[in-house]
NUNUMI-976564 format. One line per 2 residues: number of its first residue (from 1); their letters; for each residue x, y, z of N, C-alpha, C, O, CB. Coordinates in nm, 2 decimals. Atoms other than C-alpha are relative to their C-alpha. Last residue first. Glycine has a CB too. Layout:
REM residues N
NUM) A) X Y Z X Y Z X Y Z X Y Z X Y Z | ...
REM end
This chain:
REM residues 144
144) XX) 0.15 -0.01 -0.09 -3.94 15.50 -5.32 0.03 0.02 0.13 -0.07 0.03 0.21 -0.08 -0.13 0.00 | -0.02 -0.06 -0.16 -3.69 15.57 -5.59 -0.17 0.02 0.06 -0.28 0.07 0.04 0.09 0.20 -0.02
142) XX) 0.10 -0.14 -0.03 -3.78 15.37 -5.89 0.03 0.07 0.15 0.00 0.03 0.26 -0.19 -0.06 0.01 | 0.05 -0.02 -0.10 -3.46 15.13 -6.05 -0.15 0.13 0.02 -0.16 0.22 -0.06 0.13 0.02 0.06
140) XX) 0.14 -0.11 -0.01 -3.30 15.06 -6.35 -0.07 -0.03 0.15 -0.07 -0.14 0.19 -0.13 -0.03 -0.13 | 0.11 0.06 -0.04 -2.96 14.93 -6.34 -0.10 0.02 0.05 -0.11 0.04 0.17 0.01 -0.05 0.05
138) XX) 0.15 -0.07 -0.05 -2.73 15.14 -6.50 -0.08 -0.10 0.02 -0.12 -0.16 -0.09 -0.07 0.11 -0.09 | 0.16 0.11 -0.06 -2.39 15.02 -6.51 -0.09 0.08 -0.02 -0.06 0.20 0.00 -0.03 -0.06 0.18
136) XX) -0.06 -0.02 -0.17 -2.12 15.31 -6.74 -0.11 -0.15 0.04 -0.17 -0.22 -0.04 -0.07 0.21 0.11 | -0.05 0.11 -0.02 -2.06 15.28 -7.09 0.01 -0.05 0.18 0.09 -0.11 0.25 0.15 0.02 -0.07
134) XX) 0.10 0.06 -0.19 -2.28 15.55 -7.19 0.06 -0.15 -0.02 0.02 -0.24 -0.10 -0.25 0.00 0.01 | -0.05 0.11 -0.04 -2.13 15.75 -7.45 0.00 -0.06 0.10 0.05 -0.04 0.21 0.08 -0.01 -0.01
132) XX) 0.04 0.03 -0.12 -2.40 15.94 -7.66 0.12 -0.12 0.01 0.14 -0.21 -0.06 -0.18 -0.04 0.02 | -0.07 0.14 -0.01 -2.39 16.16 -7.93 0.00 -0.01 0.11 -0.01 0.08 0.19 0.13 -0.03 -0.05
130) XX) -0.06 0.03 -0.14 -2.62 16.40 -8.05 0.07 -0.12 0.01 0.06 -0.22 -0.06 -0.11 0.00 0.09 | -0.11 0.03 -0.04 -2.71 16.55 -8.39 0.03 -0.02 0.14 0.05 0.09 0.20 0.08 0.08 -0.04
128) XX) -0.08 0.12 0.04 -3.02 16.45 -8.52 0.18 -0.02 0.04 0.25 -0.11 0.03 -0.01 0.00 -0.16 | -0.10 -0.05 0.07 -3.22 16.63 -8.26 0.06 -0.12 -0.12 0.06 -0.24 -0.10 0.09 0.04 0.11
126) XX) -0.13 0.11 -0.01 -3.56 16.58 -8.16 0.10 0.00 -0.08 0.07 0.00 -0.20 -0.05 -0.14 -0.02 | 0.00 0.06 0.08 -3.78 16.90 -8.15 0.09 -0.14 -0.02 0.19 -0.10 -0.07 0.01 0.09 -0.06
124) XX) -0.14 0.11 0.07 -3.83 17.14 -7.91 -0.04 -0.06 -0.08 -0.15 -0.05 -0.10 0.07 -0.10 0.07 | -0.07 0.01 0.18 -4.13 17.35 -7.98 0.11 -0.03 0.05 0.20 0.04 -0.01 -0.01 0.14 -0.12
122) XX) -0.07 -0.12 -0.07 -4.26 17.40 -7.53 0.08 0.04 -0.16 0.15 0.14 -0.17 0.13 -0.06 0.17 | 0.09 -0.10 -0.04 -4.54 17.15 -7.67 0.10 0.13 -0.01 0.08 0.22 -0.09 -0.07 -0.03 0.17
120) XX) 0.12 -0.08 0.10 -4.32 16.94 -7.80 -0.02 0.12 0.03 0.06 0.21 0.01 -0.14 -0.05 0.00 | -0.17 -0.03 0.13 -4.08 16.88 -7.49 -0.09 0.09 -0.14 -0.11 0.21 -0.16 0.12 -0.23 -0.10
118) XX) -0.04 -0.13 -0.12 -4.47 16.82 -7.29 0.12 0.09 -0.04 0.11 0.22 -0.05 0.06 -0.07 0.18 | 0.15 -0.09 0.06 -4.55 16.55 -7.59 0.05 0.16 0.11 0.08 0.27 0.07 -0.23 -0.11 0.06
116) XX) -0.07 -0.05 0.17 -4.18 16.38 -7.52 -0.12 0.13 -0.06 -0.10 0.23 -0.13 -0.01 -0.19 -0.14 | -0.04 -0.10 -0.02 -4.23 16.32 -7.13 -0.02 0.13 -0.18 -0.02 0.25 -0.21 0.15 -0.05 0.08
114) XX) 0.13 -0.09 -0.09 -4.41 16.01 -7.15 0.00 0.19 -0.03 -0.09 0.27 -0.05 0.05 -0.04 0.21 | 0.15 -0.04 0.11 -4.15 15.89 -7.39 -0.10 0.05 0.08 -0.16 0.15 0.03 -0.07 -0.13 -0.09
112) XX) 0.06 0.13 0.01 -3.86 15.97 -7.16 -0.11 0.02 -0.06 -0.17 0.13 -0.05 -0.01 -0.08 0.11 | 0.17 -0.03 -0.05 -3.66 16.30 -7.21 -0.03 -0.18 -0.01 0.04 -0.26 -0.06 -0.13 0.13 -0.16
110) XX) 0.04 0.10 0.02 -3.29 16.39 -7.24 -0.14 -0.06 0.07 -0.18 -0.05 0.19 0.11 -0.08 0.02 | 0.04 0.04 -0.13 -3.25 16.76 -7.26 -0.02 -0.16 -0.07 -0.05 -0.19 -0.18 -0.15 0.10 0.06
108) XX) 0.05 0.12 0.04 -3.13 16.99 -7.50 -0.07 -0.04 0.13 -0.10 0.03 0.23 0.11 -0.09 -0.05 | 0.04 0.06 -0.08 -3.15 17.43 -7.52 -0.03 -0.18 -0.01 -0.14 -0.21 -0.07 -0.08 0.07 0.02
106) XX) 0.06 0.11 0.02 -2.98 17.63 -7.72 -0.01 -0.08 0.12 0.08 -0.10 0.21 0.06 -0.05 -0.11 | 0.00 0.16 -0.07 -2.93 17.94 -7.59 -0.06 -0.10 -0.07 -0.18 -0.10 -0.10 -0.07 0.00 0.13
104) XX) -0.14 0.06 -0.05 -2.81 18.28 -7.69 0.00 -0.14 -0.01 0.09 -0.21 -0.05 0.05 0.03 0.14 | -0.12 -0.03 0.08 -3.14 18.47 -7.84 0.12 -0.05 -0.01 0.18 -0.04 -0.12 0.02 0.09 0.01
102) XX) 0.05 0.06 0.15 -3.40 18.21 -7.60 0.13 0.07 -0.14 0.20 0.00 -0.20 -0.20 0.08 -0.03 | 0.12 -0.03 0.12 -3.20 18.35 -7.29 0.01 -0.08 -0.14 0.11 -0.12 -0.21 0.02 0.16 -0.05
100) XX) -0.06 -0.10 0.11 -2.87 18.34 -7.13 -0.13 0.06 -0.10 -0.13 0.14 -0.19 0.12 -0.09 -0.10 | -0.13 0.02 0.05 -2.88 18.08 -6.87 0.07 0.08 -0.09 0.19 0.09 -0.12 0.01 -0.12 -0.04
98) XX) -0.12 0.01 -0.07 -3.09 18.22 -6.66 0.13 -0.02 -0.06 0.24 0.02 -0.03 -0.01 -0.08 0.09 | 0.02 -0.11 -0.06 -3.42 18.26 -6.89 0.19 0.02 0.07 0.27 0.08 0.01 -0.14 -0.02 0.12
96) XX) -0.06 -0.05 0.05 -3.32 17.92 -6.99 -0.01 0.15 -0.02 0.06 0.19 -0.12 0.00 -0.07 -0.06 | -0.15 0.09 -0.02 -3.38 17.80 -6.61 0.03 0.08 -0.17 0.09 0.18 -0.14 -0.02 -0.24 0.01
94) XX) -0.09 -0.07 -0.08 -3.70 18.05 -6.64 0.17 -0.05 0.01 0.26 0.03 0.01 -0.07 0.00 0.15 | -0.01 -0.15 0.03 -3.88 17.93 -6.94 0.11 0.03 0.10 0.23 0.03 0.06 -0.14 0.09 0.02
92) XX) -0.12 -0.08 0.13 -3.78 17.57 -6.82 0.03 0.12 -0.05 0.14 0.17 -0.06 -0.02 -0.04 -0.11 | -0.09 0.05 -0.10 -3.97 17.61 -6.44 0.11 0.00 -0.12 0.20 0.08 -0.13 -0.05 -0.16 0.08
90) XX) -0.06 -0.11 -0.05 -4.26 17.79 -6.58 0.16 -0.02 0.04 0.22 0.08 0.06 -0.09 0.03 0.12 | -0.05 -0.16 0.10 -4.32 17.54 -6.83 0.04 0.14 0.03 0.08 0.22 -0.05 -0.09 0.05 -0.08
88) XX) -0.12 0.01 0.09 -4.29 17.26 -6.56 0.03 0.11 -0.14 0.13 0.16 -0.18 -0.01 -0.15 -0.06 | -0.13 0.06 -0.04 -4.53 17.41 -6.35 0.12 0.03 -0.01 0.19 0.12 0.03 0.02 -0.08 -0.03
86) XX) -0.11 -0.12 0.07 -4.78 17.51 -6.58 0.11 0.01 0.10 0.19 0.10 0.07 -0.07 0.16 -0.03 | 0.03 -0.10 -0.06 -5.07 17.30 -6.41 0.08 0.16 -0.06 0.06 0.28 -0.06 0.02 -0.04 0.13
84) XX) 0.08 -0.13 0.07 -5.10 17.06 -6.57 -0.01 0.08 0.04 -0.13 0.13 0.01 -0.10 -0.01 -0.04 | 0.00 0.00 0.14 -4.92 16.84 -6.33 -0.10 0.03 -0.06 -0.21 0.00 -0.01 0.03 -0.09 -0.05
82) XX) 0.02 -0.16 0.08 -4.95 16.92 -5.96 0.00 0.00 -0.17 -0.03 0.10 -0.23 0.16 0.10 0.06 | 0.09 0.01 -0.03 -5.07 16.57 -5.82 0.03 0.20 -0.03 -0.05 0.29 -0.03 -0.05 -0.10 0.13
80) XX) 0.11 0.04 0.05 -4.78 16.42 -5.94 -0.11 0.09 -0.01 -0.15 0.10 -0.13 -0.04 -0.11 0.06 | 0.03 0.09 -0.05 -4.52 16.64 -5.82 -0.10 -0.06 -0.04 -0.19 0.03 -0.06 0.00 0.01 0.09
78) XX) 0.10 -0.04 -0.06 -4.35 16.78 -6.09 -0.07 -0.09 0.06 -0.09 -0.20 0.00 -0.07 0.05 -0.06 | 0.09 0.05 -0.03 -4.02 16.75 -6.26 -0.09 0.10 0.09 -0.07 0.21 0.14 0.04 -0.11 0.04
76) XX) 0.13 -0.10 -0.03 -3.72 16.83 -6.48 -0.10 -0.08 0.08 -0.10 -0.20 0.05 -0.07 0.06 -0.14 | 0.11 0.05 -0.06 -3.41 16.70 -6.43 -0.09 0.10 -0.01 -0.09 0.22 0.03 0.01 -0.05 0.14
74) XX) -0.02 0.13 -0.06 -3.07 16.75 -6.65 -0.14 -0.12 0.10 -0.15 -0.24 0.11 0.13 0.06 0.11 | 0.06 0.04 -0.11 -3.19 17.00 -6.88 0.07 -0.13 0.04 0.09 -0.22 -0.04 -0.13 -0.01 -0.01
72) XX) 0.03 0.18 -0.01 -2.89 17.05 -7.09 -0.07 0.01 0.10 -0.01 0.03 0.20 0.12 -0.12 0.03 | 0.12 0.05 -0.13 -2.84 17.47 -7.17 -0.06 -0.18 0.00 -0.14 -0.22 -0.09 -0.18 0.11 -0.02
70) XX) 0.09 0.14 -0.03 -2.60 17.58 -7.46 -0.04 -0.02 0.19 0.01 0.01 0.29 0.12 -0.15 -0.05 | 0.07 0.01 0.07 -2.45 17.90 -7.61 -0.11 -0.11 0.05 -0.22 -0.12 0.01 0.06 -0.01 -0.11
68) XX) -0.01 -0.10 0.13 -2.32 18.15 -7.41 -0.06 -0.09 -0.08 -0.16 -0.03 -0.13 0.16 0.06 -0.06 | 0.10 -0.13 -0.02 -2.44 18.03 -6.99 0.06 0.08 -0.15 0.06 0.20 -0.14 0.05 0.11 0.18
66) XX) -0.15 -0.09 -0.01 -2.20 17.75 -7.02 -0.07 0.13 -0.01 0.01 0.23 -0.04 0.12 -0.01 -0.14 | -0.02 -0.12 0.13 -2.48 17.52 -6.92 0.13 0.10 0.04 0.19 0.12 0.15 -0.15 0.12 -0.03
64) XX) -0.15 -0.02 -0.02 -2.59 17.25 -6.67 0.03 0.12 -0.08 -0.07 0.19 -0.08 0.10 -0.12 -0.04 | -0.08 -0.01 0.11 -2.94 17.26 -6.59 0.15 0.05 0.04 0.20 0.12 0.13 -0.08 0.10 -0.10
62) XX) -0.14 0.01 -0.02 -3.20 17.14 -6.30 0.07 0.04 -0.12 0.00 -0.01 -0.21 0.05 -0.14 0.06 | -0.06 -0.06 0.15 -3.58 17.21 -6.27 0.11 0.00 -0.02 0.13 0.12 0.01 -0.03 0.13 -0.03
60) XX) -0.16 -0.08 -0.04 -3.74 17.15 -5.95 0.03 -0.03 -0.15 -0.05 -0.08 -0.22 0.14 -0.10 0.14 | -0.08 0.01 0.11 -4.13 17.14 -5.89 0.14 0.00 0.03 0.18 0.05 0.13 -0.02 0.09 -0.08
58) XX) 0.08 0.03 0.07 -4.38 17.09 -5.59 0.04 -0.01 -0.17 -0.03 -0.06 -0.26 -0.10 0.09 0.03 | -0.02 0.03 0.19 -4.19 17.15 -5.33 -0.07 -0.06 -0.09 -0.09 -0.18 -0.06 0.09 -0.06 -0.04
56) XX) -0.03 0.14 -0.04 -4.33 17.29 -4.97 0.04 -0.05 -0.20 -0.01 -0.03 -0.30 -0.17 -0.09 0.10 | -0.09 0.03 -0.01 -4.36 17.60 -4.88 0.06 -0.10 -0.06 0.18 -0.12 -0.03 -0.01 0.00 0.08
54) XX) -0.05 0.02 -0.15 -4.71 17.63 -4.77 0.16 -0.05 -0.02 0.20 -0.14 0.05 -0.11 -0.13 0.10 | 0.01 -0.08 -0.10 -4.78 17.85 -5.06 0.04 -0.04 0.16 0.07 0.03 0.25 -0.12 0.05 0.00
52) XX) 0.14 -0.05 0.04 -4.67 17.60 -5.33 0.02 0.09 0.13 0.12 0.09 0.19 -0.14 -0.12 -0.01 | 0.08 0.02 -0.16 -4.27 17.58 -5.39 -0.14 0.05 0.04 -0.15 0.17 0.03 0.07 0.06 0.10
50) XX) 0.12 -0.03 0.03 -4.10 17.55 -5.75 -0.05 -0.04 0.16 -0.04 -0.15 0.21 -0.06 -0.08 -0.13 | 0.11 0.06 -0.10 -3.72 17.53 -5.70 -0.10 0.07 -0.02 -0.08 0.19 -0.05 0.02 -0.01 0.16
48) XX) 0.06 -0.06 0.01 -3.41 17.60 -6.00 -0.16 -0.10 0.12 -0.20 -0.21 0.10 0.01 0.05 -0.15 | 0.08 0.14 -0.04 -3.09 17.43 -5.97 -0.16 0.11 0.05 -0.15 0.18 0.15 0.11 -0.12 0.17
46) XX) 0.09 -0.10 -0.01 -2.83 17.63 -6.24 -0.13 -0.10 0.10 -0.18 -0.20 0.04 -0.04 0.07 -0.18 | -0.06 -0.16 0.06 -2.47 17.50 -6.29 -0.14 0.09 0.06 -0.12 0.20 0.12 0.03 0.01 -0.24
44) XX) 0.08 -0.04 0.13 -2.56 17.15 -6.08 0.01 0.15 -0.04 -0.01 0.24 0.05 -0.16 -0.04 0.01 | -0.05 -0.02 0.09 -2.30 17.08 -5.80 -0.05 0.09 -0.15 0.01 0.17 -0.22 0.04 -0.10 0.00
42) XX) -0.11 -0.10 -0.03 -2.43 17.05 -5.49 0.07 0.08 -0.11 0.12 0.19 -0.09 0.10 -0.08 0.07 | 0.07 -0.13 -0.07 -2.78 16.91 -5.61 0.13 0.07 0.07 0.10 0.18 0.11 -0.13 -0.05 0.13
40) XX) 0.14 -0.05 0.11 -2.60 16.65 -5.84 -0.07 0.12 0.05 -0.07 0.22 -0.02 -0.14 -0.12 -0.01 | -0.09 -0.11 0.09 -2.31 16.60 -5.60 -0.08 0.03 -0.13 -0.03 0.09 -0.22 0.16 -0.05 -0.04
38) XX) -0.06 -0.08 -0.08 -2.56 16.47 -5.32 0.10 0.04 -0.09 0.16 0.13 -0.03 0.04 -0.06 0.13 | 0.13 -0.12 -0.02 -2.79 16.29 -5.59 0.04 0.08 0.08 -0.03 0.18 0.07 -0.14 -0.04 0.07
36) XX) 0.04 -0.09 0.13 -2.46 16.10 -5.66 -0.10 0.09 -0.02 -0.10 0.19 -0.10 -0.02 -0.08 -0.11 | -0.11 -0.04 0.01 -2.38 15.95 -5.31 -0.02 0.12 -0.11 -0.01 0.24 -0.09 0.10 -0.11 -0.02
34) XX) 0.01 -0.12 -0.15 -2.75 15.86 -5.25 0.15 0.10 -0.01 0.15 0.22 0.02 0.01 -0.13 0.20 | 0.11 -0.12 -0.03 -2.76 15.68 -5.60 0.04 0.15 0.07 0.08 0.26 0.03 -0.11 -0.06 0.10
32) XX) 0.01 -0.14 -0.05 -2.45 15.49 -5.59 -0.07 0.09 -0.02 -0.02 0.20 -0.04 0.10 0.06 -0.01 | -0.18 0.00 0.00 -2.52 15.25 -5.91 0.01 0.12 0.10 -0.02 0.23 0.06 0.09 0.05 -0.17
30) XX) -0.04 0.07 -0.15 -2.93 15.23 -5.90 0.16 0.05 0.03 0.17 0.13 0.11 -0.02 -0.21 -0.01 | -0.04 0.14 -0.09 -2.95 15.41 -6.18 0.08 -0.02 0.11 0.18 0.02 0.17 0.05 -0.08 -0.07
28) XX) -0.12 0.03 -0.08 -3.16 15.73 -6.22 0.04 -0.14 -0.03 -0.05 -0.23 -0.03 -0.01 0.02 0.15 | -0.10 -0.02 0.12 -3.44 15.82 -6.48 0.14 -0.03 0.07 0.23 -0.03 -0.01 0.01 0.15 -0.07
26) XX) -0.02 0.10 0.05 -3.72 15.66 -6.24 0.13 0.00 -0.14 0.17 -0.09 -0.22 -0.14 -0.04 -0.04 | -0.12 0.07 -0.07 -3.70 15.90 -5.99 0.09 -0.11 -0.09 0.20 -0.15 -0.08 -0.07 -0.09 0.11
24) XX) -0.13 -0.03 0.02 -3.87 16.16 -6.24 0.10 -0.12 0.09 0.22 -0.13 0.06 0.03 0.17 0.05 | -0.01 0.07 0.10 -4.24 16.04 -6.21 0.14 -0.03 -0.05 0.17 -0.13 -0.12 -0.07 0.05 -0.09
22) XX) 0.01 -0.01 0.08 -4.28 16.25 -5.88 0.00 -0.13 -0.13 -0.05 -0.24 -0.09 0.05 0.08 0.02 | 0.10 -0.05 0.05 -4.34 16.20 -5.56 -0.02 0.03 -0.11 -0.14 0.05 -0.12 -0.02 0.07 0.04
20) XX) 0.08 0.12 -0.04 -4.07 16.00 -5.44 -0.11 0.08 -0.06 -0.15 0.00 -0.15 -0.01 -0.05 0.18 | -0.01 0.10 0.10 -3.83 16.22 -5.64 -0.17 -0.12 0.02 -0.24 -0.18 -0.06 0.19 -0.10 0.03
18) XX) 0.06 -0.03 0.13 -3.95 16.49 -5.43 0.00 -0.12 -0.09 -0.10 -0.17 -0.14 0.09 0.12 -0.08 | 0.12 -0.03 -0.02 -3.82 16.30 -5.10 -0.08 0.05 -0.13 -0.16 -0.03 -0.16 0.01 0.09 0.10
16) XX) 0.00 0.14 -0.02 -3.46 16.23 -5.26 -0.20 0.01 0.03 -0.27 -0.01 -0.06 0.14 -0.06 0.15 | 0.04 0.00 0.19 -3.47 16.60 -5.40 -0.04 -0.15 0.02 -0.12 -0.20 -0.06 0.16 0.03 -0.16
14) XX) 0.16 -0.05 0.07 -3.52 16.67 -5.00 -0.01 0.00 -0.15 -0.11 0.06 -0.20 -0.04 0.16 0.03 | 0.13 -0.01 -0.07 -3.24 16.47 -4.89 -0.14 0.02 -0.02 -0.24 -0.06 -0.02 0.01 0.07 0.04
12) XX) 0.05 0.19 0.09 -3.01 16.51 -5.14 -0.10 -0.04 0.05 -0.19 -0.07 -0.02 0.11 -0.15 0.03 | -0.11 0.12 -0.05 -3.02 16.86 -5.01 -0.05 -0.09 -0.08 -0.14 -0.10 -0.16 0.00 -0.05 0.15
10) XX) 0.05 0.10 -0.07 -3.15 17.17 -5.19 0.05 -0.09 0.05 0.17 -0.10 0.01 -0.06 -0.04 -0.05 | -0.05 0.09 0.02 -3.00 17.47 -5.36 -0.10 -0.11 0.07 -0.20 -0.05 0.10 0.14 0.01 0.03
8) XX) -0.03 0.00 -0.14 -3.19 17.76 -5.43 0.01 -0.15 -0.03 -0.06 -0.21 -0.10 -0.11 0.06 0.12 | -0.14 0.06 0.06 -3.28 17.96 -5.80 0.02 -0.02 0.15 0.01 0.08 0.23 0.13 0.12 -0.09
6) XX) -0.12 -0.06 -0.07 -3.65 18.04 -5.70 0.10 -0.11 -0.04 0.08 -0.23 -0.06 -0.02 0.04 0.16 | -0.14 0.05 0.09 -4.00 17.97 -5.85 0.14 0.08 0.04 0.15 0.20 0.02 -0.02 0.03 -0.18
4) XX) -0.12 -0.09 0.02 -4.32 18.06 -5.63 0.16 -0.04 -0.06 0.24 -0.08 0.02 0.01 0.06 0.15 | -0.14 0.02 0.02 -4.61 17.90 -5.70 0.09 0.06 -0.02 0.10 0.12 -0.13 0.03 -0.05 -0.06
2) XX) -0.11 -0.13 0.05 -5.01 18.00 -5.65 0.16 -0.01 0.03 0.19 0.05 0.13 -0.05 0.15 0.07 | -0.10 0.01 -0.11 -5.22 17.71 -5.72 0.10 0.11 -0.02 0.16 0.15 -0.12 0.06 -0.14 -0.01
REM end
């Protein structure tokens, strides 16, 4: 499949549509979605699109970062029926490509176990230092 990868914003809209296709919907909660996926794609430091020849999306790739030492994937995905394909490893290379490069950048990301062998692969590693304060609702949900 021949894919073209570009730094370009998107609407809530069309990540809302992606989501449906992918495996990624399911890391949201419910709590103001629609509101929050519209300053998620307005906002995000670096929002990277994968599109097959007719255009159409097939990856997206999202990170926050201070562009000197650190990079947080925020979403990575692919549409079902594109996975294994190299995609998603085109799609991180390049996002920390942007942010400063492998010499500058550390790179995290919060992953779901599915996801964890694919993290591998790319030689992350699971950290021991992170901290987490999540006091917010989340009530799990699948965007459909």
């Amino acid at each position: 499949m021949n894919v073209s990868i570009a730094e370009e914003r998107i609407t809530a809209a069309e990540y809302i549509e992606f989501l449906k296709k992918t495996d990624l919907g399911s890391q949201y909660p419910k709590e103001r979605f629609s509101d929050r996926i519209a300053t998620l794609v307005q906002k995000v430091s670096i929002s990277l699109v994968a599109r097959n020849e007719a255009r159409e999306i097939v990856g997206v790739c999202f990170g926050i970062t201070d562009f000197s030492y650190w990079l947080f994937i925020t979403d990575l995905g692919v549409v079902r029926d594109c996975v294994g394909q190299g995609i998603g490893t085109a799609l991180v290379k390049k996002l920390h490509e942007l942010a400063g490069g492998e010499d500058n950048i550390i790179v995290y990301t919060c992953a779901n176990e599915d996801a964890l062998p694919f993290y591998e692969k790319l030689g992350m590693v699971r950290p021991n230092d992170v901290m987490v304060y999540d006091h917010m609702p989340w009530t799990p949900f699948t965007v459909t």
